[in-house]
C-alpha positions in Angstrom: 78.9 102.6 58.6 82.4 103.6 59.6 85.0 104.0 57.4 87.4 101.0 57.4 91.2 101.3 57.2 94.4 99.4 55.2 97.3 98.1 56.5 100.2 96.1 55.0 102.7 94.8 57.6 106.0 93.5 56.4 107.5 90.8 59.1 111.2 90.4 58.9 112.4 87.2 60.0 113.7 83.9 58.4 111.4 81.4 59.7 109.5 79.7 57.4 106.5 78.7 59.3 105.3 82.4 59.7 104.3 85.3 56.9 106.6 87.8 56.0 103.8 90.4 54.4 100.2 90.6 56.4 97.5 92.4 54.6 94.7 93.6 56.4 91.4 95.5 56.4 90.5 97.2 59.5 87.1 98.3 60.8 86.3 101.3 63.1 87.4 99.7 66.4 90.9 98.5 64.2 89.0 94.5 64.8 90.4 92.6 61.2 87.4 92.0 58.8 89.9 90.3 56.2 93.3 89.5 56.4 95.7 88.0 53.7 99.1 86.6 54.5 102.4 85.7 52.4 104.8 83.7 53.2 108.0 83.6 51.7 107.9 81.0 49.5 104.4 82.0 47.8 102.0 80.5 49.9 99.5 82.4 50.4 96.4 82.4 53.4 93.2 84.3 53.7 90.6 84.8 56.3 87.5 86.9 56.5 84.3 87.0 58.8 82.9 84.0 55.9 86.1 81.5 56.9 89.6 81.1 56.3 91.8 79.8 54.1 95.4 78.3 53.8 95.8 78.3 57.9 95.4 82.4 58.1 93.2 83.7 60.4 91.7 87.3 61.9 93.2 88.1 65.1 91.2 88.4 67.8 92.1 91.6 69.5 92.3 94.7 68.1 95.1 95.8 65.9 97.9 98.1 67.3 98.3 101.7 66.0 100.7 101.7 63.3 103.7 103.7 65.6 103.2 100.8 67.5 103.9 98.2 65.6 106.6 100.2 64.6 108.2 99.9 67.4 108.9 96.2 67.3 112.2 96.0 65.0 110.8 93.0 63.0 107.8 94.8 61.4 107.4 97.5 58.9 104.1 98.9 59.2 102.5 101.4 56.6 98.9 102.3 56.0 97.6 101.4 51.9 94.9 102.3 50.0 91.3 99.9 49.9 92.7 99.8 46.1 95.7 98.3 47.1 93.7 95.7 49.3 91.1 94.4 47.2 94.1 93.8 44.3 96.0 91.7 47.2 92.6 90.2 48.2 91.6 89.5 44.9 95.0 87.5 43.8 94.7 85.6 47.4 91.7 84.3 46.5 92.6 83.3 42.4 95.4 81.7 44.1 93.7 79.6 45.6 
């Protein structure tokens, strides 16, 4: 099995229908296998290939390289550890 890859993704705007922090676990061909998304009042969404939660959902093309979501003022994209993921993962789903 390929090795599967971390992203956080940090949305800046003021709206507050969308997330401002997206979470997600990549696979080989950068297709989401979990996702978990904050908004800024604490709500909190998850999704994997088993369902989705709290109106969060993967995406359905495959993620951009990270210099190219970088690109787009709004985000601030960095790559994190699987560490870092499962803790996120892990209080998404004891939040809910």
């Amino acid at each position: 099995m390929a090795e599967h890859s971390y992203i956080r993704v940090r949305w800046l705007h003021t709206s507050p229908d969308d997330p401002v922090d997206l979470w997600s676990e990549l696979d080989a061909d950068r297709e989401e296998v979990r996702k978990v998304e904050i908004w800024s009042d604490g709500r909190v969404g998850y999704a994997s290939i088993a369902g989705e939660v709290g109106g969060t959902c993967l995406g359905e093309v495959p993620v951009p390289a990270l210099h190219e979501i970088n690109l787009v003022p709004q985000f601030q994209a960095e790559t994190i550890t699987n560490a870092d993921f499962e803790m996120c993962w892990i209080d998404a789903i004891r939040r809910d």
